[in-house]
C-alpha positions in Angstrom: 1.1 10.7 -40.1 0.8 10.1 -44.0 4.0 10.7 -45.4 2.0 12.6 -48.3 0.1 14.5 -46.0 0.5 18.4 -46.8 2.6 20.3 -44.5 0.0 22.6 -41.9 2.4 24.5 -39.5 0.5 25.3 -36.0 -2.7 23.0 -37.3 -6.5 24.1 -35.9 -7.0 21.4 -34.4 -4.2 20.0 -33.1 -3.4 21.1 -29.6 0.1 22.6 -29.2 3.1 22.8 -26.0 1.8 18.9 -25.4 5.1 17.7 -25.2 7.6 17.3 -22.3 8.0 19.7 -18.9 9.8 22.7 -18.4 13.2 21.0 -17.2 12.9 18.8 -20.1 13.0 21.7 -22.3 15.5 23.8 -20.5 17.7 20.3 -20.7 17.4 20.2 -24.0 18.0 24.2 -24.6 21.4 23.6 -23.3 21.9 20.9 -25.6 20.9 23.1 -28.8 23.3 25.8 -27.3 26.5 23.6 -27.0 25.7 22.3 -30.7 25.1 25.3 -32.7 28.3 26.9 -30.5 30.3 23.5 -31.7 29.3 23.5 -34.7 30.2 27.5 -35.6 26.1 28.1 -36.3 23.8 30.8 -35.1 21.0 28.8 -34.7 19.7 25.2 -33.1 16.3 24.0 -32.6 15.0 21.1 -31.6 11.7 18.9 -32.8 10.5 15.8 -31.1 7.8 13.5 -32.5 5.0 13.2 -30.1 2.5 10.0 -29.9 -0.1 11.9 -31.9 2.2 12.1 -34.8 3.1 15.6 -34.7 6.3 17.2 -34.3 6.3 19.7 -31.8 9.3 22.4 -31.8 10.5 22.2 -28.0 14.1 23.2 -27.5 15.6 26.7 -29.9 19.1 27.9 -29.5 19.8 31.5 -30.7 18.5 34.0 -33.7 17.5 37.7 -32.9 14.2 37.4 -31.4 13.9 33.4 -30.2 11.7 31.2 -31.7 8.4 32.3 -32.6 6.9 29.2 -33.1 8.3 27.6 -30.0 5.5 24.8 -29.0 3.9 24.4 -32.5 2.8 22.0 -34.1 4.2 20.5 -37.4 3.3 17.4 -39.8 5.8 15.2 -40.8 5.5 15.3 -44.5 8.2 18.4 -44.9 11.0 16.5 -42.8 10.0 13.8 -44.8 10.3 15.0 -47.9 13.8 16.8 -47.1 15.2 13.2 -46.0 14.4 12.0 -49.2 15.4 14.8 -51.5 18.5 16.3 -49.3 22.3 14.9 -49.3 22.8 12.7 -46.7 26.1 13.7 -44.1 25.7 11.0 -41.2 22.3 11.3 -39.4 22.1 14.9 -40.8 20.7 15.6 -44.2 21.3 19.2 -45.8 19.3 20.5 -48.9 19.9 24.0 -50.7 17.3 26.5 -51.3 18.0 26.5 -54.8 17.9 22.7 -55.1 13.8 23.0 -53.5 10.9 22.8 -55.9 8.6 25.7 -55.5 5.8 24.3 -53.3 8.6 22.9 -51.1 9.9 26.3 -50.8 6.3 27.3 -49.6 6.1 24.8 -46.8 9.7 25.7 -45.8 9.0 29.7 -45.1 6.0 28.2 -43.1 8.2 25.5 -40.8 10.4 26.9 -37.5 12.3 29.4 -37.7 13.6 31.5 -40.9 16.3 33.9 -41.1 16.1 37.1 -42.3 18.9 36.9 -45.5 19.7 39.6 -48.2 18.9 37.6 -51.5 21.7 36.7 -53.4 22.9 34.9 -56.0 26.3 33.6 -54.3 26.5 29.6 -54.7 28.5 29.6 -51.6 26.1 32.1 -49.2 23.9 30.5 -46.8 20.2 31.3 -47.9 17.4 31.8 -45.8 15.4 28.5 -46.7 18.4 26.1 -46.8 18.1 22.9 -44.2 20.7 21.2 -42.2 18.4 19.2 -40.3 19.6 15.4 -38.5 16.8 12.5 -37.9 17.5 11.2 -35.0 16.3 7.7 -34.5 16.6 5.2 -31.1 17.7 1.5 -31.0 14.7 -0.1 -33.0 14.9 2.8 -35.6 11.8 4.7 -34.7 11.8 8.6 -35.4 12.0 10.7 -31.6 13.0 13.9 -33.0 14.3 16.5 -35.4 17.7 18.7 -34.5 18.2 21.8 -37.4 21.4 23.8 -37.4 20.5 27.0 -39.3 22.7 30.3 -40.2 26.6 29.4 -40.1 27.9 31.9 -37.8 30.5 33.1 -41.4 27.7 33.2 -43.4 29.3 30.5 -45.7 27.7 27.4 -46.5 30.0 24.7 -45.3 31.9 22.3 -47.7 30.8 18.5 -48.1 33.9 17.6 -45.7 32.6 20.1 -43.7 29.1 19.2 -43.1 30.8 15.6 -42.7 32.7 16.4 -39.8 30.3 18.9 -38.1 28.0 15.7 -38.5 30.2 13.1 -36.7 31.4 16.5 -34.3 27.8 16.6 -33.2 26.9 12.8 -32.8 27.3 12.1 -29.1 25.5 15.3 -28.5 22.7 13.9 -30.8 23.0 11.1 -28.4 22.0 13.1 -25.6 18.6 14.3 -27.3 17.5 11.3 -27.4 18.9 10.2 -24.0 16.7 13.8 -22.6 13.6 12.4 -24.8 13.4 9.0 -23.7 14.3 10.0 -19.9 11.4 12.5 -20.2 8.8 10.5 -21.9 9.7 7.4 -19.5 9.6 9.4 -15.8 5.8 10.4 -17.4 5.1 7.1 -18.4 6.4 5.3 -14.8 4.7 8.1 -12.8 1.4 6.8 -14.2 2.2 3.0 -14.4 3.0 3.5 -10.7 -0.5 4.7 -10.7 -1.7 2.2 -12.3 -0.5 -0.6 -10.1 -1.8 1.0 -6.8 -5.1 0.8 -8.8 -4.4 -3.0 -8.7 -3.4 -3.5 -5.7 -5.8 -1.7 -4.0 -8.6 -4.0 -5.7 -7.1 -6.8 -4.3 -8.2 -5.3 -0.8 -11.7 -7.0 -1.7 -13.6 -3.6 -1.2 -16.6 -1.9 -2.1 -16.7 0.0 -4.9 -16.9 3.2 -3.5 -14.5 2.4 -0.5 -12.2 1.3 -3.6 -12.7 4.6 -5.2 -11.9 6.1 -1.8 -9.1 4.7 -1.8 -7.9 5.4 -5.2 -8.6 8.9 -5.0 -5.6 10.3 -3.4 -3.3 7.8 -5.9 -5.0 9.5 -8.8 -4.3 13.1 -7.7 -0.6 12.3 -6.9 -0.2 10.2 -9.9 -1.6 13.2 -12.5 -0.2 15.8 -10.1 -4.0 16.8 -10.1 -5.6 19.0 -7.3 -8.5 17.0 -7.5 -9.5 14.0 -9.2 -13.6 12.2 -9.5 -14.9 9.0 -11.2 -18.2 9.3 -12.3 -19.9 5.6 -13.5 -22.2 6.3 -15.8 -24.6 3.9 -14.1 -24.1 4.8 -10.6 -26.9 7.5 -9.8 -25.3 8.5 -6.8 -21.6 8.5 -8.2 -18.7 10.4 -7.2 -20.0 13.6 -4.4 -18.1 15.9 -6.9 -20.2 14.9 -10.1 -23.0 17.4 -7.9 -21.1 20.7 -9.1 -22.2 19.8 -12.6 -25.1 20.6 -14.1 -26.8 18.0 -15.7 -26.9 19.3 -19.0 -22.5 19.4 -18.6 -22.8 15.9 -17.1 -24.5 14.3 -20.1 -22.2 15.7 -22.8 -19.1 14.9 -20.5 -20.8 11.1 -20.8 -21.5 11.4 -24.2 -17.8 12.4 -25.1 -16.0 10.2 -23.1 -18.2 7.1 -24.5 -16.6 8.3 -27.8 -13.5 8.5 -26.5 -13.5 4.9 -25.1 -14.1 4.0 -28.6 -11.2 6.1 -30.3 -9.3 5.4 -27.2 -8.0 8.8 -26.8 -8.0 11.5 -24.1 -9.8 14.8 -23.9 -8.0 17.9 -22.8 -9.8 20.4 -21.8 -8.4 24.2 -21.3 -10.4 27.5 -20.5 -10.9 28.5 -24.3 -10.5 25.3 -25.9 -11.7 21.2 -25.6 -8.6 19.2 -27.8 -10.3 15.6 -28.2 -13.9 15.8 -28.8 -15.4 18.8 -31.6 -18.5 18.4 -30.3 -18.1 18.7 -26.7 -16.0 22.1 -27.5 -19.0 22.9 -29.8 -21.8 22.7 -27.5 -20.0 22.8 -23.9 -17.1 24.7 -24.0 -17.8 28.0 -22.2 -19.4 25.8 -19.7 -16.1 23.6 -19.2 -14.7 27.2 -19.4 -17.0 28.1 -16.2 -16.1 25.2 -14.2 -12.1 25.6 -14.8 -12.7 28.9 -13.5 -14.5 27.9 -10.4 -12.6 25.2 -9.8 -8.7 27.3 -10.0 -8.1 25.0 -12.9 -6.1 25.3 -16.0 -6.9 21.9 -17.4 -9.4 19.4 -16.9 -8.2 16.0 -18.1 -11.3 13.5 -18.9 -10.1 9.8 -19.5 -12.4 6.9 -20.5 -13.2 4.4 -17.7 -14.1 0.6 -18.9 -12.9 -2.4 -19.4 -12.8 -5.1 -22.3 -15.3 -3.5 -24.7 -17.4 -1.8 -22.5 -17.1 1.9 -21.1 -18.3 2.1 -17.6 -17.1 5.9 -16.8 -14.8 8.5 -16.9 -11.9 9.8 -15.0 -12.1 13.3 -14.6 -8.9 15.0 -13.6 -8.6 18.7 -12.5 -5.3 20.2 -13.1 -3.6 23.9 -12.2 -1.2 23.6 -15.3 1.5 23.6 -13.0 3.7 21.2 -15.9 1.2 21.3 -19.3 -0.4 17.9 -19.4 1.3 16.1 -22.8 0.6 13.6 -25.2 2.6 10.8 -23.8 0.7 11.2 -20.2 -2.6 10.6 -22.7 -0.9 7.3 -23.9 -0.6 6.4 -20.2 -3.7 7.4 -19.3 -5.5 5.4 -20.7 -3.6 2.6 -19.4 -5.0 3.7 -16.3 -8.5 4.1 -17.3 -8.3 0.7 -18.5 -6.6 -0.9 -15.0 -9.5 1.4 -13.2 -12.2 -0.2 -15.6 -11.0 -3.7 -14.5 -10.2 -3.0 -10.5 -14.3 -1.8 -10.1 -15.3 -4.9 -12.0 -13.9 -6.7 -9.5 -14.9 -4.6 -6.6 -18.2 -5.1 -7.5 -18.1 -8.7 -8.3 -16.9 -8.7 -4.4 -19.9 -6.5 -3.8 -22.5 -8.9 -5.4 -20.5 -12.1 -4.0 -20.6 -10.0 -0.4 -24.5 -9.3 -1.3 -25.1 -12.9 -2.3 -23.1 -14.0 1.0 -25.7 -12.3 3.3 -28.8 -13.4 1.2 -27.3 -16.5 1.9 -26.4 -16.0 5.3 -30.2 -15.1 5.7 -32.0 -17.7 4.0 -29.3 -20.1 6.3 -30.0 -17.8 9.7 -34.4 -18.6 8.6 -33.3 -22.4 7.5 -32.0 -23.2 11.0 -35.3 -21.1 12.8 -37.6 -23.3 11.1 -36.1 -26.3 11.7 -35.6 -25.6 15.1 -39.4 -24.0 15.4 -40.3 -27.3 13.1 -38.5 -29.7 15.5 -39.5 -28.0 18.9 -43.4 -28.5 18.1 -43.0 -32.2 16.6 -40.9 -33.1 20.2 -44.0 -33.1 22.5 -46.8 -34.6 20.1 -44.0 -37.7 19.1 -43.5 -37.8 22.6 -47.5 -37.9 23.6 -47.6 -40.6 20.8 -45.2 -42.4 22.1 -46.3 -42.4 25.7 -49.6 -43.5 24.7 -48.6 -46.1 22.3 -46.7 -47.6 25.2 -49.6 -47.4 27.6 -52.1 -48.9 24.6 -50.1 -51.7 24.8 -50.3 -52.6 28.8 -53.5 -52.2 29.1 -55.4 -55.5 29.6 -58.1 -56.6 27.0 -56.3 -55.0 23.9 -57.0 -57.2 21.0 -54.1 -59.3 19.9 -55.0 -57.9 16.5 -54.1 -54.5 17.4 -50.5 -55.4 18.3 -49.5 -54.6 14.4 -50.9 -51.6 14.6 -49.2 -50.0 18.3 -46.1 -51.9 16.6 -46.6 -49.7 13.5 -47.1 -46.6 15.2 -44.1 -47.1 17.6 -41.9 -47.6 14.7 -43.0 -44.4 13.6 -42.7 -42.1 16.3 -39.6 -43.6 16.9 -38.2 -42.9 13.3 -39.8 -38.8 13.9 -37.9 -39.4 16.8 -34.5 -39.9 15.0 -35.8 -37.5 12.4 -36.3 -34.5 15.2 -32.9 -35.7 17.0 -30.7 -35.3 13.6 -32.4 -32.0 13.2 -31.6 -30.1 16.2 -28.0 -32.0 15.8 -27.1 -30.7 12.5 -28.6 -27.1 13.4 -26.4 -27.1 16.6 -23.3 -28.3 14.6 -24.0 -26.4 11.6 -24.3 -23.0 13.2 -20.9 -21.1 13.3 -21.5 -18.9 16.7 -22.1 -22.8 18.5 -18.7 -23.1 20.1 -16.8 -26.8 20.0 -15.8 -27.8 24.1 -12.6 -29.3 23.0 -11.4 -31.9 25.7 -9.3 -35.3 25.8 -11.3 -38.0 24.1 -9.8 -41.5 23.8 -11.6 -42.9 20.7 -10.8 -46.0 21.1 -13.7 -45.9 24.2 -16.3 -44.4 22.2 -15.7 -46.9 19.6 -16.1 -49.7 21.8 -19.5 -48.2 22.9 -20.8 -47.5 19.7 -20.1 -51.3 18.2 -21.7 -52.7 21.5 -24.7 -50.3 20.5 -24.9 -51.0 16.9 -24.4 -54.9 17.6 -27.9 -55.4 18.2 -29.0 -53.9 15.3 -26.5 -56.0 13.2 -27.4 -59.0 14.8 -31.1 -58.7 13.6 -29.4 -58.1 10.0 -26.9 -61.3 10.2 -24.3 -58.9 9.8 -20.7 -59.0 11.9 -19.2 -56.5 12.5 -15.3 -56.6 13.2 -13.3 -53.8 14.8 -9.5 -53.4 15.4 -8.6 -50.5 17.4 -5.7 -49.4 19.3 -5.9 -48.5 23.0 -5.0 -44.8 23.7 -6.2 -43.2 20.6 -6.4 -39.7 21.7 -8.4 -36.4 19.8 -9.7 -33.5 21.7 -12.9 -32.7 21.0 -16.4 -32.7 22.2 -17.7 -36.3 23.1 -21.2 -36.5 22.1 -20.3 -35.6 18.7 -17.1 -37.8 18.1 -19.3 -40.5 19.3 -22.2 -39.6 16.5 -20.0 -39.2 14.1 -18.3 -42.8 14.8 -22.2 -44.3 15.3 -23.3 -42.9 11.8 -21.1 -44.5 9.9 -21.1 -47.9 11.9 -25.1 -47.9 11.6 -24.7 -46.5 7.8 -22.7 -49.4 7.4 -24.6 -52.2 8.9 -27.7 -51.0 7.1 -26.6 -51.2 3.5 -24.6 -54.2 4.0 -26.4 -57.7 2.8 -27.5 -60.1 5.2 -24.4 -62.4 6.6 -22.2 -59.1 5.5 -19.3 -58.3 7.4 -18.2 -54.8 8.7 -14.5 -53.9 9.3 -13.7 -51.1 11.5 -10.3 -49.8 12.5 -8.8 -47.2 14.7 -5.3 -46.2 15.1 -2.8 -43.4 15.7 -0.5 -43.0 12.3 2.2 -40.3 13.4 0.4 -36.9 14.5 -2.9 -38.1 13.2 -5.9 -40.6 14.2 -7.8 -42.6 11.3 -10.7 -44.3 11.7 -11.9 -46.5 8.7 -15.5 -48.1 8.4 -15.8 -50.9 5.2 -18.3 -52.7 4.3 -19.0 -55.1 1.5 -22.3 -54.2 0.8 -24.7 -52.0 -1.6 -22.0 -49.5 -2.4 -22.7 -45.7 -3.8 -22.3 -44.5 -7.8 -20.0 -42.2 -9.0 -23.1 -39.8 -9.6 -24.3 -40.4 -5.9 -21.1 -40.0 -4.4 -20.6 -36.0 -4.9 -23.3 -36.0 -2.7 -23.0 -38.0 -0.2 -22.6 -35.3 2.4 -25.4 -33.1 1.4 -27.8 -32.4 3.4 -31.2 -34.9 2.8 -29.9 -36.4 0.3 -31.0 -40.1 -0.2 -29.3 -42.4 -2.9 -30.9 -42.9 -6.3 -30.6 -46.6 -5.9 -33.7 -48.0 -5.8 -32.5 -50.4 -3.5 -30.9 -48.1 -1.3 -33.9 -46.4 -0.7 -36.0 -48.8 0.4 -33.5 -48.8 3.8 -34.8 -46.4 6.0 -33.2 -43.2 6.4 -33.2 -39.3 7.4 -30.2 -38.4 4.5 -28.9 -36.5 7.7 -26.9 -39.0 9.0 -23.5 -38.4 6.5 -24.4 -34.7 6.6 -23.8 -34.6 10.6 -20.9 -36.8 10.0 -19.1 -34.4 7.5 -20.0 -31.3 9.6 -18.2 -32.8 12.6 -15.4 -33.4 11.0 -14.9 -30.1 9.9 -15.3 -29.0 13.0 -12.7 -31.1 14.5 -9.9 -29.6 12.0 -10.4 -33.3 10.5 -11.2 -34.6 6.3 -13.8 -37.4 5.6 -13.0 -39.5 2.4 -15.2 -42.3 0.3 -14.2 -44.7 -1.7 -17.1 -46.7 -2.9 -18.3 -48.7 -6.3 -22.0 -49.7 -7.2 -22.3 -52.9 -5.6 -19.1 -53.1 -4.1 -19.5 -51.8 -0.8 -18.0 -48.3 0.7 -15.1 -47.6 2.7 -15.1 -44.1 4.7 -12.1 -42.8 6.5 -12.1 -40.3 8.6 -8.9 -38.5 9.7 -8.2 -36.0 12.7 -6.1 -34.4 14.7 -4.2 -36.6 17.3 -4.2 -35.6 20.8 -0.8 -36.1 23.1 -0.4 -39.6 24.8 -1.5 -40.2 28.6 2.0 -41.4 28.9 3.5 -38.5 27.3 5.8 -35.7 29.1 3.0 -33.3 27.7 -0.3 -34.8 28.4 
């Protein structure tokens, strides 16, 4: 608060008893007891500064009748104002009646408690407005709270030696206020941070929004000692099952307040005959509030901003049986919470859209793989028929030698729809995640010695040698027919984008508990801008050279998802016109020879 600001004991507007439980105040009670007894006075009472900048009179010791303004609330500017124009004895400060300008004289008979004195003129009688009043301070010298001693137990205003030593009697007890304060205002605050981090860690469960919420709920009404707890989103239509008991009228005011709140980042308080936090809502809303407290057993209804960054997303509503008084510093932590709450449903329903976007996905795969299968079922038979004729075109006596380009021609064809078809149903079967892999012993170095006496006839009509060094034994377990595709993709890749009189090196061995298999040739190469996707699906090299070789832009793609499925990695390492080098590394199987094989 303004230092300046004019002193309004038990202001309007300011909500009072916000400050500390019960046992906090009982604690602190027996503290103003032992003082004013130690200190030979009549009267102690007790101050503390609370986060919204009022003092709030919590702990009184003494005096006919108690303290009457016990939970009020008080602006700073009189204690202010008495630390600067009072005598200083240690932390305490003490200023005569006598010594007080008139308008400070005002503000005193208007602050805590005032004896009831005869008047007098006595220099040495204590009078009814003088202050003995300590400002207690912690480590970092921040203000936590007022102590007042008031009405020596004599009647005598002590010396200047005296109020010295009752000030250094008293300090360990002074201690011990601020000891109670900070123990009080800390068990709220951890209460809620706990909160607060079982919020977090219950969006790292990847859930649903509203299984999130779910699952937060019971966290929220332990953590604010609640009976029941709702978040309302102020986008979510269907919301929070609770949200139904308010009308709709309620509804869009509790939205419209707690938007304003998000901005002032503060908390409303609601109680049966009063709304601290919002004017407006306690304007137009407040016997309604007043209804649902009512209906609901409630003394308070606690309504926290939900958002996060700059945007408000909600509100936490809270419903409370006033069991211990909600105070100020729960507010401060509250909206700590709001906050962690804000950013734990942006996350749950980034899960939800990546969860949503996963099954669109899944779909459109699931209606990928029907087509091509649908697509490559009803090319089979007609390539088949063309095929089959083509072959019978050409026995036939009397055919025209002319027409020999032409059955040529259309064999070629039907025998690339062939390959076309054949990679198609491969890399649906591979590709889908319920087709199981039969895993059994496979020595590579077999199906390598098949595939380079397959793919030597091709590279012989290319003039290109190919060269293979493999070890004997090499054993992975896996499926056959698909360790030998993978192994005749990349040979044939290899042969077919090397130049003419190119050579391709191939070699197989076991290194420790792994088998690598590299394939290098020395021919057309791949870019860097090519090489990210290599393994795609379709995809065909922007080379202009390169794709003038024929080619399905399967081939790499079936290679790659065989790998995978063998637990295995596939590497390149290729430049532009110097050639490629693909390794491929799995698993390796036990030896025959070996005591487990």
């Amino acid at each position: 608060m303004d230092g300046d600001q004019w002193l309004t004991p038990l202001p309007q507007h300011v909500r009072n008893s916000s400050w500390g439980g019960p046992e906090a105040g009982a604690e602190l009670g027996r503290i103003c007891f032992d003082a004013r007894l130690r200190a030979g006075f009549k009267v102690a009472s007790l101050d503390v500064l609370r986060p919204d900048g009022f003092l709030e009179a919590v702990a009184f010791s003494g005096g006919p009748h108690g303290d009457p303004t016990a939970g009020g609330s008080f602006s700073l500017a009189l204690a202010r104002r008495v630390l600067r124009e009072g005598t200083a004895y240690g932390k305490f400060v003490f200023l005569r009646e006598e010594d007080m300008a008139p308008d400070l004289q005002e503000e005193v008979r208007g602050y805590g408690y005032v004896p009831d004195l005869p008047q007098t003129d006595d220099p040495w009688r204590w009078r009814s407005l003088d202050m003995f009043m300590a400002h207690l301070t912690d480590s970092t010298g921040r203000t936590r709270a007022f102590f007042h001693l008031d009405e020596p137990v004599d009647g005598i205003r002590p010396s200047p030696e005296g109020l010295a030593q009752i000030a250094a009697d008293l300090e360990l007890l002074l201690q011990a206020v601020i000891t109670a304060v900070d123990r009080e205002e800390l068990t709220r605050y951890a209460r809620l941070d706990e909160t607060a981090r079982e919020i977090v860690r219950a969006a790292s469960g990847r859930l649903g929004h509203h299984e999130f919420l779910e699952v937060v709920k019971p966290r929220l009404v332990a953590g604010f000692r609640a009976s029941a707890a709702l978040v309302h989103l102020y986008d979510d239509p269907a919301g929070d099952a609770q949200s139904g008991r308010l009308s709709a009228e309620l509804l869009s005011g509790l939205e419209a307040a707690t938007r304003r709140a998000w901005v002032s980042r503060t908390v409303i308080v609601v109680e049966p005959d009063h709304v601290w936090g919002d004017d407006e809502l306690h304007r137009h809303h407040r016997v309604a509030l007043g209804h649902y407290l009512r209906d609901a057993s409630a003394k308070e209804l606690i309504l926290v901003p939900v958002g996060a960054g700059h945007e408000a997303m909600g509100m936490l509503v809270i419903v409370r049986d006033a069991r211990d008084r909600w105070t100020e510093n729960e507010s401060l932590s509250a909206l700590g919470v709001g906050h962690d709450l804000g950013r734990a449903l942006l996350s749950t329903r980034a899960h939800e859209r990546e969860q949503q976007l996963i099954g669109e996905l899944q779909q459109l795969d699931d209606y990928r793989r029907q087509l091509i299968a649908t697509v490559a079922d009803e090319l089979k038979n007609p390539i088949g028929v063309i095929a089959g004729h083509v072959e019978l075109l050409e026995q036939l006596p009397g055919v025209p030698a002319s027409a020999s380009p032409s059955l040529q021609a259309l064999t070629r064809s039907a025998s690339r729809l062939d390959t076309v078809v054949r990679d198609l149903l491969l890399v649906n079967r591979i590709g889908d995640p319920e087709t199981p892999l039969e895993r059994v012993p496979v020595d590579l170095s077999d199906v390598l010695a098949a595939v380079v006496a397959d793919a030597t006839v091709r590279a012989t009509e290319h003039k290109v040698t190919i060269r293979s060094a493999a070890e004997d034994d090499v054993i992975v377990h896996g499926d056959p027919e698909e360790l030998r595709e993978m192994l005749a993709n990349l040979v044939g890749n290899a042969v077919k984008y090397s130049h003419r009189h190119g050579v391709v090196d191939l070699t197989l061995r076991r290194e420790v508990d792994q088998v690598v298999f590299r394939c290098s040739d020395h021919g057309l190469g791949v870019s860097r801008r090519d090489r990210s996707h290599l393994f795609d699906d379709f995809f065909r090299s922007l080379d202009p050279v390169a794709r003038q070789r024929p080619g399905t832009g399967l081939g790499l793609a079936i290679v790659a998802r065989i790998v995978g499925r063998h637990e295995g990695r596939v590497d390149v390492d290729s430049e532009l016109g110097g050639g490629s080098t693909f390794t491929v590394t799995l698993p390796a199987g036990p030896r025959p020879r070996d005591p487990g094989a």
